[in-house]
C-alpha positions as CSV (number, residue, x, y, z in Angstrom):
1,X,0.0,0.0,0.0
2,X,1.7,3.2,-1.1
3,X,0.9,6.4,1.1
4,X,-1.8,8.5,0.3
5,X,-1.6,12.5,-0.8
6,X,-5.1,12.8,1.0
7,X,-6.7,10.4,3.4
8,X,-10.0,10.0,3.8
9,X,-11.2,12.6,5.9
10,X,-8.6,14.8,4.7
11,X,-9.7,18.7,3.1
12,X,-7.8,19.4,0.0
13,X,-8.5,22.8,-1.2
14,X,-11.3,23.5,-3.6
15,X,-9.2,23.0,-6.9
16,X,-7.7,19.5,-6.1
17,X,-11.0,18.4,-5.1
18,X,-12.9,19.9,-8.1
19,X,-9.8,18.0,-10.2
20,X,-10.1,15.0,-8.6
21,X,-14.2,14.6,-8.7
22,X,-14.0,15.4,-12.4
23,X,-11.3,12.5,-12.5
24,X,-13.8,10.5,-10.6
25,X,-16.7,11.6,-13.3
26,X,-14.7,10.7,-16.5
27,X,-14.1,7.0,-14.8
28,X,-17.6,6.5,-13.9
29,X,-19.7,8.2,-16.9
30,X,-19.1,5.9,-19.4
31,X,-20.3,2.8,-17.5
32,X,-23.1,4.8,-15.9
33,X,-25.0,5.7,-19.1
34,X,-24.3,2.5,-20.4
35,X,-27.1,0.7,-18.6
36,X,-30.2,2.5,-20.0
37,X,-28.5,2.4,-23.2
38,X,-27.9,-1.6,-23.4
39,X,-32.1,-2.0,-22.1
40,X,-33.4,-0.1,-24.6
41,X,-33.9,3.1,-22.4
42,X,-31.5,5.6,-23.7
43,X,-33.6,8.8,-22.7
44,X,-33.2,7.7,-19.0
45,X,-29.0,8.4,-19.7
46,X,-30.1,11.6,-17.2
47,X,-31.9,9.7,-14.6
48,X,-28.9,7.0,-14.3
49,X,-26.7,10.4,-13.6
50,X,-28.8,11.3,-11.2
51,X,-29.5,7.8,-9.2
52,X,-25.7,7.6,-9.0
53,X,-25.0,10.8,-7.8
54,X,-28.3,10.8,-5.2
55,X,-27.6,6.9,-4.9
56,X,-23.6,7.7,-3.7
57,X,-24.6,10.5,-1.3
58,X,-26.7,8.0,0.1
59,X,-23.9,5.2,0.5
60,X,-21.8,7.9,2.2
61,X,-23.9,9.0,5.1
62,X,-24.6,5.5,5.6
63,X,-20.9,5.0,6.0
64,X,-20.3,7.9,8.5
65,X,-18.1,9.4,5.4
66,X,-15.5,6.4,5.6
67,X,-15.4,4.7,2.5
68,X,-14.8,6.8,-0.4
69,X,-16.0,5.1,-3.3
70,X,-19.1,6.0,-5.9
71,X,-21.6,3.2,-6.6
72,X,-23.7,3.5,-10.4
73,X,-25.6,1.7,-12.3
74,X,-24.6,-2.0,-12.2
75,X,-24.3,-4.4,-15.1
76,X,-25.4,-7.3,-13.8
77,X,-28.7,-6.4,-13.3
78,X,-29.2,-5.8,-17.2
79,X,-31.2,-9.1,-18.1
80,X,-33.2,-8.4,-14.6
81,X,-34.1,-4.9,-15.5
82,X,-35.0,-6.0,-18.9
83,X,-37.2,-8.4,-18.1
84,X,-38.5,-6.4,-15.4
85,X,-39.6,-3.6,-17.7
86,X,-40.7,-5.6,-20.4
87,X,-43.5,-7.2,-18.3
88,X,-44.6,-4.1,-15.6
89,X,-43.3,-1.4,-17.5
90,X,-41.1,1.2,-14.7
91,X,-43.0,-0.5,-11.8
92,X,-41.0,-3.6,-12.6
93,X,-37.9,-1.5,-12.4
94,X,-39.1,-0.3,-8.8
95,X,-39.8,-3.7,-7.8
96,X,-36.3,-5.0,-8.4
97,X,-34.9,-1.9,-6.8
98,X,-37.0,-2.6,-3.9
99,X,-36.4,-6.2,-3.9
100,X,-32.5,-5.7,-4.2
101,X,-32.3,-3.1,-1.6
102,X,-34.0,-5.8,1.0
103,X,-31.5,-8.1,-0.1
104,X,-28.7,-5.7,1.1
105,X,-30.4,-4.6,3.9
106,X,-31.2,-8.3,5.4
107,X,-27.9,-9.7,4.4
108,X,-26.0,-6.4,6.7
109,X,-28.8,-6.8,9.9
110,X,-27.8,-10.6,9.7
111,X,-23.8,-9.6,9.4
112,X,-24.5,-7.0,12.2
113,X,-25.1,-10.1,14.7
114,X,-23.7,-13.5,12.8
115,X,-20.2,-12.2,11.9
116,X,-19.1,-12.7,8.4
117,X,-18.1,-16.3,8.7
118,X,-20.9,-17.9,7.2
119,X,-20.5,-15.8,3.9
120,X,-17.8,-18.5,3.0
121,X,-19.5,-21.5,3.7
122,X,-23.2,-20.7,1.4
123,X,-21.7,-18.7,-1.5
124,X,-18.0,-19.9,-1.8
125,X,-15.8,-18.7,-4.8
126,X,-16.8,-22.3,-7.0
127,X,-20.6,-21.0,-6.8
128,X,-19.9,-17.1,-7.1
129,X,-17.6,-16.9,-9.4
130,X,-19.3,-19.0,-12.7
131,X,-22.2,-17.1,-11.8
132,X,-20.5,-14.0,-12.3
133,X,-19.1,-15.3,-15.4
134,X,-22.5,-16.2,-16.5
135,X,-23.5,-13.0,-16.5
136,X,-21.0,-11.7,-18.9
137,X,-21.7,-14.5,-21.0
138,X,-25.4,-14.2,-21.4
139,X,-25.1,-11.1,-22.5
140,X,-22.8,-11.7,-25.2
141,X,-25.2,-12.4,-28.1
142,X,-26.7,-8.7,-27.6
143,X,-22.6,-7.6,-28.0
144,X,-22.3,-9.2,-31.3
145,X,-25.5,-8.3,-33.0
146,X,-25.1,-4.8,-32.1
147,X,-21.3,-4.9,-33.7
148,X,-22.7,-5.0,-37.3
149,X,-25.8,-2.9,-36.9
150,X,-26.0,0.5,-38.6
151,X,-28.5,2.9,-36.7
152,X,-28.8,5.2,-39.3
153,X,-29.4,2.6,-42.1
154,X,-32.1,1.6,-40.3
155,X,-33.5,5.3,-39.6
156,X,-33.0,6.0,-43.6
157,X,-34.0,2.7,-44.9
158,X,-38.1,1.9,-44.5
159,X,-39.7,-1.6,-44.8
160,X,-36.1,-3.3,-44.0
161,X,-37.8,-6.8,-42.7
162,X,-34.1,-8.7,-42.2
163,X,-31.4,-7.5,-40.1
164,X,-28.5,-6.3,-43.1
165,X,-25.0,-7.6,-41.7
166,X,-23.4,-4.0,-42.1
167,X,-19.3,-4.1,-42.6
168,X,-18.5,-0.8,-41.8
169,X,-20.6,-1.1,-38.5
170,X,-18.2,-3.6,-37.2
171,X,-15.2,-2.1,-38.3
172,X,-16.4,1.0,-35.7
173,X,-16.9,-1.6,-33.2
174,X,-13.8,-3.0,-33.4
175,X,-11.8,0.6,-33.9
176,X,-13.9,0.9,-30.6
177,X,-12.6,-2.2,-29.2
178,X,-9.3,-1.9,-30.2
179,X,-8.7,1.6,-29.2
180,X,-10.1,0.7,-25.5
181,X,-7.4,-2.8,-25.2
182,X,-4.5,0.0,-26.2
183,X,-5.2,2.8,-23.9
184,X,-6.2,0.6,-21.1
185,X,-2.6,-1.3,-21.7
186,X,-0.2,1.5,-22.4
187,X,2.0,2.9,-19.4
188,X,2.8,6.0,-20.8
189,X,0.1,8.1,-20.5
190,X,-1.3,7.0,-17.4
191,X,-4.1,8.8,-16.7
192,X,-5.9,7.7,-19.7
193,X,-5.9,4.7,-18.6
194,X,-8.8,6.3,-16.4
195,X,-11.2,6.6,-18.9
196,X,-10.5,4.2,-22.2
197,X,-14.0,3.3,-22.5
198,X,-14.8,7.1,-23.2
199,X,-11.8,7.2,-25.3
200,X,-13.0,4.1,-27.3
201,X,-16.3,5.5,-27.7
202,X,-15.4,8.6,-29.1
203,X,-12.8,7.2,-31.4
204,X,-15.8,4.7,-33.1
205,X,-18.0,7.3,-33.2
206,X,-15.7,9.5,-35.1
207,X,-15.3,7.1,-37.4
208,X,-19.3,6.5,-37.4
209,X,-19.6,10.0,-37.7
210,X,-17.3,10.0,-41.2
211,X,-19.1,7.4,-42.6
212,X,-22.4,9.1,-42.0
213,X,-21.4,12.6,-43.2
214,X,-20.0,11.0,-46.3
215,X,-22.9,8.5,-46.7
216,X,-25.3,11.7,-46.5
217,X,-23.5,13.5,-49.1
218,X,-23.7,10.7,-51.9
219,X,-26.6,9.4,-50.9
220,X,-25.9,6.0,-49.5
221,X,-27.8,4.9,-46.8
222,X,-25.0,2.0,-46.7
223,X,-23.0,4.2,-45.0
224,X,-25.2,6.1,-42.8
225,X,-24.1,4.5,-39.2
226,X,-25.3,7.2,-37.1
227,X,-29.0,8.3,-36.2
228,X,-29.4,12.0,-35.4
229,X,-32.8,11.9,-35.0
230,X,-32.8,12.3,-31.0
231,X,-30.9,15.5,-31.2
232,X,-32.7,16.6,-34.1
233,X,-36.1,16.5,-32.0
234,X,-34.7,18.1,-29.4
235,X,-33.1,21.0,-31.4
236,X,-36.5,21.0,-34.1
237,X,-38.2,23.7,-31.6
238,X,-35.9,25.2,-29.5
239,X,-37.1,26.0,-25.8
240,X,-35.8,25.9,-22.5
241,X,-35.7,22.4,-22.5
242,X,-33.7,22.2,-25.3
243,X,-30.8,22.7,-23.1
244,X,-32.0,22.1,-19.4
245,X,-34.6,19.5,-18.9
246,X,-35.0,17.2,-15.4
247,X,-34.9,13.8,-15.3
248,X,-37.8,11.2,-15.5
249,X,-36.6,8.9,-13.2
250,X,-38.2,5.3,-12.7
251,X,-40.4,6.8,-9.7
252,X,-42.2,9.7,-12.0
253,X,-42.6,7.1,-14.9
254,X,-44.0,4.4,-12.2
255,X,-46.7,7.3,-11.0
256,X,-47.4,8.0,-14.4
257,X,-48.1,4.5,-15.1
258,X,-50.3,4.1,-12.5
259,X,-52.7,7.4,-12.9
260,X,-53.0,6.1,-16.4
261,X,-52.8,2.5,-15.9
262,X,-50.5,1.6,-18.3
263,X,-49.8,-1.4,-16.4
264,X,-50.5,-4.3,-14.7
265,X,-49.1,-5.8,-12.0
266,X,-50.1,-9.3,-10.2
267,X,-48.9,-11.3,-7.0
268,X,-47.0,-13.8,-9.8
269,X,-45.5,-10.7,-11.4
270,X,-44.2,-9.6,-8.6
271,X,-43.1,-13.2,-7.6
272,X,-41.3,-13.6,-10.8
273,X,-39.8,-10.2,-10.3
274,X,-38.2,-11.2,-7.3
275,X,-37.1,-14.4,-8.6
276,X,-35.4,-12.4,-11.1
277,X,-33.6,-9.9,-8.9
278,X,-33.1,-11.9,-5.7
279,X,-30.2,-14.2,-6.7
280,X,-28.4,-11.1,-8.7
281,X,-28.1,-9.6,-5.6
282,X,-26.4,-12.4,-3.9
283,X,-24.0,-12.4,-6.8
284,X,-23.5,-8.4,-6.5
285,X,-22.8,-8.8,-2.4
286,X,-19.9,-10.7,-3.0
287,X,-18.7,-8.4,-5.9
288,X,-19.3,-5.6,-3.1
289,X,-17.0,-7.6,-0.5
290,X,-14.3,-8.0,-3.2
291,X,-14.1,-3.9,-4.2
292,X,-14.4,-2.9,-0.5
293,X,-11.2,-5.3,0.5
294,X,-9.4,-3.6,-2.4
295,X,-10.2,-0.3,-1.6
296,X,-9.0,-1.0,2.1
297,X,-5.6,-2.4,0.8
298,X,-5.4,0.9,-1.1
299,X,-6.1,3.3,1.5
300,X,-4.5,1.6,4.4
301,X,-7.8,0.8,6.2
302,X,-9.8,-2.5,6.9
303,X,-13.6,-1.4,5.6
304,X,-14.5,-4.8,6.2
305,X,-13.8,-5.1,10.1
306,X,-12.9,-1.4,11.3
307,X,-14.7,1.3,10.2
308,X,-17.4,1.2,9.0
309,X,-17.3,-2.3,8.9
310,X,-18.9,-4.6,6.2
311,X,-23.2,-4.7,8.0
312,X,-22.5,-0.7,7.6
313,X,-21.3,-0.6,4.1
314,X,-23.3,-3.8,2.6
315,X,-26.8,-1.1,4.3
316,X,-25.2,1.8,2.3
317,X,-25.1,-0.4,-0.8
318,X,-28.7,-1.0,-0.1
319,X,-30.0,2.0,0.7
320,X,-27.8,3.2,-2.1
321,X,-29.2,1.1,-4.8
322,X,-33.2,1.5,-3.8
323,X,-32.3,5.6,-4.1
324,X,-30.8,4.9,-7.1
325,X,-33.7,3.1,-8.6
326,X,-36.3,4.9,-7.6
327,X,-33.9,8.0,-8.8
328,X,-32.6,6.5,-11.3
329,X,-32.9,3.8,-13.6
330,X,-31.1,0.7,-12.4
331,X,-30.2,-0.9,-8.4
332,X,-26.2,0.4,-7.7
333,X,-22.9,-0.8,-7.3
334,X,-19.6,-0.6,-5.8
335,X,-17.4,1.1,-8.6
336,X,-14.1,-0.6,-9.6
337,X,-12.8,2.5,-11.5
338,X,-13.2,4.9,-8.0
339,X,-10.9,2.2,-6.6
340,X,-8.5,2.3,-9.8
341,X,-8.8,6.1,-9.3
342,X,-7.5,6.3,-5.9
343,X,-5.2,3.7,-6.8
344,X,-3.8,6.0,-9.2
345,X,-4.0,9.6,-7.9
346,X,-3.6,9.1,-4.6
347,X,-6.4,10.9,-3.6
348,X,-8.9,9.4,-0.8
349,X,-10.8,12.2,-0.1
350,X,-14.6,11.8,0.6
351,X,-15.0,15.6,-0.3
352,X,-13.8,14.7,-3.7
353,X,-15.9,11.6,-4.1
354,X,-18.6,14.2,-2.7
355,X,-17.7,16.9,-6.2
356,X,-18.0,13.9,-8.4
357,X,-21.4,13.2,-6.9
358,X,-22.4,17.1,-7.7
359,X,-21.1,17.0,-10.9
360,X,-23.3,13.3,-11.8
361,X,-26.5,15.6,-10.5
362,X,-25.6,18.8,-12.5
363,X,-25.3,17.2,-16.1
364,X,-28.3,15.4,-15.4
365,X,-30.4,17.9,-15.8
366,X,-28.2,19.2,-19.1
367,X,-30.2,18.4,-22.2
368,X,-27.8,18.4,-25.1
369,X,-25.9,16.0,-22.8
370,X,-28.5,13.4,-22.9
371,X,-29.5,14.5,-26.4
372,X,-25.7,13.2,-27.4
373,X,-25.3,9.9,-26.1
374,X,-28.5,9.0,-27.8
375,X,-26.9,9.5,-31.0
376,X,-23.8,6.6,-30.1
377,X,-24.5,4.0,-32.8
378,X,-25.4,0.7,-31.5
379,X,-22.1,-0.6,-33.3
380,X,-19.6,1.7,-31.6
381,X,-21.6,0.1,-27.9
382,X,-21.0,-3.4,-29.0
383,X,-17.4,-2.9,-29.4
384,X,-17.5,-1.3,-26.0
385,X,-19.6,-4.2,-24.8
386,X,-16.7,-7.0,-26.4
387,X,-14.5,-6.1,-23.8
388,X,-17.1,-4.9,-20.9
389,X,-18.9,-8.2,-21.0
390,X,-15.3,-10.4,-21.6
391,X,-14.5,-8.3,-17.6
392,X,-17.4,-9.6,-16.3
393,X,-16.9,-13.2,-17.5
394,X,-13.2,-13.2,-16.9
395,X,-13.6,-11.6,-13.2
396,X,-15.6,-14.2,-12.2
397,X,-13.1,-16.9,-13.4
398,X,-10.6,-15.3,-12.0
399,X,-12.5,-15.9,-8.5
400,X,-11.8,-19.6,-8.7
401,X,-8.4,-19.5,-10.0
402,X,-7.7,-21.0,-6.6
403,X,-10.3,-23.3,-6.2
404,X,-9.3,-27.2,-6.6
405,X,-10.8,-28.4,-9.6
406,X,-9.9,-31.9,-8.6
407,X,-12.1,-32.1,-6.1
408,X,-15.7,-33.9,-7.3
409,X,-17.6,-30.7,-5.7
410,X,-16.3,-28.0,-7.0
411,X,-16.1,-29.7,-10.6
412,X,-19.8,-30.7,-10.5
413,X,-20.7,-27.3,-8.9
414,X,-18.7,-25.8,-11.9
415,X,-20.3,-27.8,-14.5
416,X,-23.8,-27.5,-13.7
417,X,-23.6,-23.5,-13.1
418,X,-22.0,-23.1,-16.8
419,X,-24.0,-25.9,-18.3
420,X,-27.3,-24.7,-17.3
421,X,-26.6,-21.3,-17.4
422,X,-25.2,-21.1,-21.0
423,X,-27.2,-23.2,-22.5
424,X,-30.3,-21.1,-21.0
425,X,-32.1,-23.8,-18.6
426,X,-34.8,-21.4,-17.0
427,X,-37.5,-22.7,-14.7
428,X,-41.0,-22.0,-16.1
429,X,-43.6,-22.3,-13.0
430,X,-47.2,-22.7,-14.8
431,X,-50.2,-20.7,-12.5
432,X,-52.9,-20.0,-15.3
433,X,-54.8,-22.2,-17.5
434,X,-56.4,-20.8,-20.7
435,X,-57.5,-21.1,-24.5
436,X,-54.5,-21.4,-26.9
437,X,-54.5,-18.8,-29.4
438,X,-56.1,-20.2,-32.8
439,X,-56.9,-23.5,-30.8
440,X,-59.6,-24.8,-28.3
441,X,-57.3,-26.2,-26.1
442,X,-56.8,-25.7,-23.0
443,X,-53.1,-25.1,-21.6
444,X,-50.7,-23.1,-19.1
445,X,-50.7,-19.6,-20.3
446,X,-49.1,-17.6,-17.8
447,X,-45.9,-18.5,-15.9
448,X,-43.2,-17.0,-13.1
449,X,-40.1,-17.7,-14.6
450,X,-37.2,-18.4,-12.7
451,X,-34.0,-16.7,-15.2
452,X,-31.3,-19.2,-16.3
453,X,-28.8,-17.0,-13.8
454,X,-31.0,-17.4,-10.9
455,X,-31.6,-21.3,-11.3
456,X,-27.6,-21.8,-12.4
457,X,-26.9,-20.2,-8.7
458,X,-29.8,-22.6,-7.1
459,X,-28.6,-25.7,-8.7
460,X,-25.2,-24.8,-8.1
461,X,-25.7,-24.1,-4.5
462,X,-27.4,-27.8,-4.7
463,X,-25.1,-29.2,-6.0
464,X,-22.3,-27.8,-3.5
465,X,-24.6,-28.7,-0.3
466,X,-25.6,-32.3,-1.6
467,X,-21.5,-33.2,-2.0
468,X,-20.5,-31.2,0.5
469,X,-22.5,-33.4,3.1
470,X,-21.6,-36.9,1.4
471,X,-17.8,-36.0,1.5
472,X,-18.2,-35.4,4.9
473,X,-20.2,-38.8,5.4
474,X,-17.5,-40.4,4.0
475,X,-15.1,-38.8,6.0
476,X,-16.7,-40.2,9.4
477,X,-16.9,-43.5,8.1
478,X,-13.1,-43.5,6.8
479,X,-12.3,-42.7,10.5
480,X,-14.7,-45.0,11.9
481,X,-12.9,-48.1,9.7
């Protein structure tokens, strides 16, 4: 652990902390308005600002101001949040918040009084970390059929019924790719190595954005990768709103949905809500146990069982995340790049943490902001997405790197999780009979679905208990003989 410039509840002047929270904002931004933009929500870029920066505020008065890191939007709640919308509209969104927050929240009350011993023994690293994995590899499918998808052919083109396999789309994903391995690999300028996914970004889409422009002036909707149309409606009258706007956060589309009852939502919705969100959050508390032990290394101070201890900061996750919902668009996380930050600047200030947090809330309410990142092409996102969605896989591998494969319960456990989970085994609970479509026959028509995630983690927890106890059967006899 190398010494820090500015501890914790050090008070750099105004400068260094407006500096470092802007360092802090570059490293979180580009993950942060990736989540409404990978489920299909891109106007809610604003409201994901604004649940991080309300949602991190949050986490730090939780924390009595002792753990200075930002929690966003988190990735592995994508399918979840998907799903979640897709049935109950921005109530389902609420729901998982909820449900995830309760998660956190029991999980620190039963830490507060059981220790932290048991947190080994139910979700070891051969059941946590293929789950992980599986989350980064269930996603990848949407990563490469983004890659060669040209937004603005598809804005141009009318009556396309087939999805056109676009070559110049995926070279901007893979300029985008490529551009992000470099700068997060090179030494020499160090403190891009911040913010490559911002970099690769705006190299594709400067690419996209020559392909367009040329494509526009011959006529060629071939080349026309980039859809303006979002700015162009924001910019077609201009008004006040045109530049400042506020956010419509899950919790004012949720109301609206209920005055006008745009939705509906039943005890088996809500059931398979849950069972969507529940088991994520399992997943995401161990992620948060990993990021805090970093951070601790870093700084020079045991979060996990000094101050403020793990039942304090696992609560300020929670509370975190349900703010961040309702606020925003998506439960929160523990950020690895405000650890990588630190890391690097040397800078452990909660007042800057507290400037990044200002900064999230200001541009939220900025209009051309929003009105921009709605214009990234869906191909420069799946390049990002190659290498966001390989982390995710490859972090949780690397949380059995030590595990003893040898052993028949952790390579069962293994198998099942990956097995199942890949090859999309999902638990489909019939509760309502009904006439078929086009038929007279009678047949389940309504379900609560268990995701393949959810029932890879119960299968693999299962699977883990059931040889677990025979091991240890044959154990006593062993000794007995």
């Amino acid at each position: 652990m190398s010494k820090m410039l500015y501890n914790v509840s050090d008070k750099p002047k105004l400068s260094i902390c407006i500096a470092g929270g802007f360092q802090h904002f570059l490293s979180i931004v580009g993950a942060t308005i990736l989540v409404p933009i990978l489920v299909g929500l891109p106007e809610q870029i604003s409201a994901a600002l604004l649940g991080c920066g309300l949602g991190t505020i949050t986490y730090l008065l939780i924390t009595k101001r002792k753990s200075p890191v930002i929690i966003s939007s988190n990735f592995a709640f994508i399918g979840a949040i998907t799903m979640a919308y897709g049935q109950c509209g921005y109530l389902g969104i609420l729901l998982g918040g909820l449900f995830t927050g309760a998660v956190y929240i029991a999980l620190s009350i039963i830490i507060k009084f059981a220790g932290t011993k048991w947190i080994d023994k139910w979700f070891p690293p051969i059941i946590i970390g293929p789950v992980v994995a599986l989350i980064g590899l269930t996603l990848a499918g949407s990563a490469a059929a983004d890659m060669v998808k040209a937004d603005g052919y598809f804005a141009t083109v009318t009556g396309v019924d087939i999805f056109p396999y676009n070559l110049l789309a995926l070279l901007c994903a893979l300029v985008t790719f490529f551009v992000i391995i470099v700068f997060t690999v090179q030494n020499h300028f160090k403190h891009f190595r911040l913010v490559p996914f911002l970099i690769g970004i705006l190299a594709g889409y400067l690419l996209a954005l020559t392909f367009t422009l040329i494509g526009r002036a011959i006529n060629n909707p071939y080349l026309i990768i980039i859809d303006f149309s979002p700015l162009i409606e924001d910019f077609s009258n201009i008004s006040i709103t045109s530049f400042i706007d506020y956010p419509r956060f899950s919790l004012l589309e949720g109301i609206n949905e209920i005055v006008t009852n745009d939705v509906s939502l039943d005890p088996f919705g809500v059931a398979e809500i849950a069972l969507a969100f529940i088991p994520i959050s399992l997943v995401s508390f161990s992620e948060h146990i990993a990021d805090h032990k970093n951070l601790g290394n870093i700084i020079g101070c045991n979060l996990i069982d000094e101050e403020p201890g793990l039942s304090r900061t696992v609560m300020g996750d929670g509370v975190g995340s349900i703010v961040g919902t309702f606020f925003g668009i998506c439960p929160n996380t523990t950020y690895g790049e405000t650890v990588g930050c630190i890391a690097i600047t040397k800078n452990a200030s909660i007042r800057t943490i507290i400037v990044a947090c200002i900064m999230c809330i200001v541009v939220a309410f900025l209009t051309p902001f929003t009105s921009f990142f709605r214009t990234i092409p869906s191909c420069v996102i799946g390049g990002m997405c190659l290498v966001l969605y390989g982390f995710i896989a490859v972090s949780g591998f690397k949380m059995i790197q030590q595990v003893n494969l040898n052993e028949h319960k952790n390579m069962f456990t293994l198998s099942v999780i990956l097995i199942a989970g890949i090859g999309g085994l999902s638990l489909q609970i019939p509760y309502r009979l009904g006439v078929l479509d086009g038929s007279e026959l009678v047949a389940p028509i309504r379900f609560v679905s268990i995701t393949s995630i959810a029932f890879s983690l119960l299968l693999g927890m299962a699977t883990y208990a059931i040889c677990s106890y025979i091991e240890k059967h044959n154990k006593i006899e062993e000794e007995i003989e």
